[in-house]
C-alpha positions, 0 to 999 in steps of 0.5 A: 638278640633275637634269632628269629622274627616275632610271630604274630597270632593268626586270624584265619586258621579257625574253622567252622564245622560242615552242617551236613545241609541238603536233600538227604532222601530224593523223590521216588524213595520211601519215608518213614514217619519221622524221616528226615527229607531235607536240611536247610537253612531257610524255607527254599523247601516247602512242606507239602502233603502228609510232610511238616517243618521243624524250626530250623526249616527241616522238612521231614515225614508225618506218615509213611509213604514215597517222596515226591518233589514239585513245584508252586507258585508264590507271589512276593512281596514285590507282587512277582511271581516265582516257582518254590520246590515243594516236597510231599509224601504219600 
């Protein structure tokens, strides 16, 4: 006779590792080329001036400069306006 109740394997113990996603430098610090400004899953971030766009969406410098953040306007493609951040360097 058993002493203790059959355990069972234990679906939800496994995690993911954190991906560090975010802005990583604010508007008003200084980027050097090659500079990392934002990680993100997707383009909620638009590249602006002197800034370009990795292929998993991470915005970084091209030249060096100060970081600035604004914002544009962008028609979907329901035909509705909406205003995305945009982030430049320079």
């Amino acid at each position: 006779m058993a002493s203790k109740k059959a355990g069972g394997t234990a679906k939800n113990l496994r995690d993911s590792n954190p991906k560090y996603l975010g802005v990583k430098l604010y508007a008003g610090e200084v980027a050097r080329s090659g500079d990392i400004i934002v990680r993100q899953r997707g383009t909620r971030v638009l590249p602006g001036r002197n800034v370009k766009m990795g292929k998993d969406h991470t915005i970084y410098a091209v030249k060096e400069g100060k970081v600035t953040f604004g914002s544009k306007r962008m028609v979907n493609f329901n035909g509705r306006n909406n205003r995305k951040p945009i982030v430049h360097v320079g």
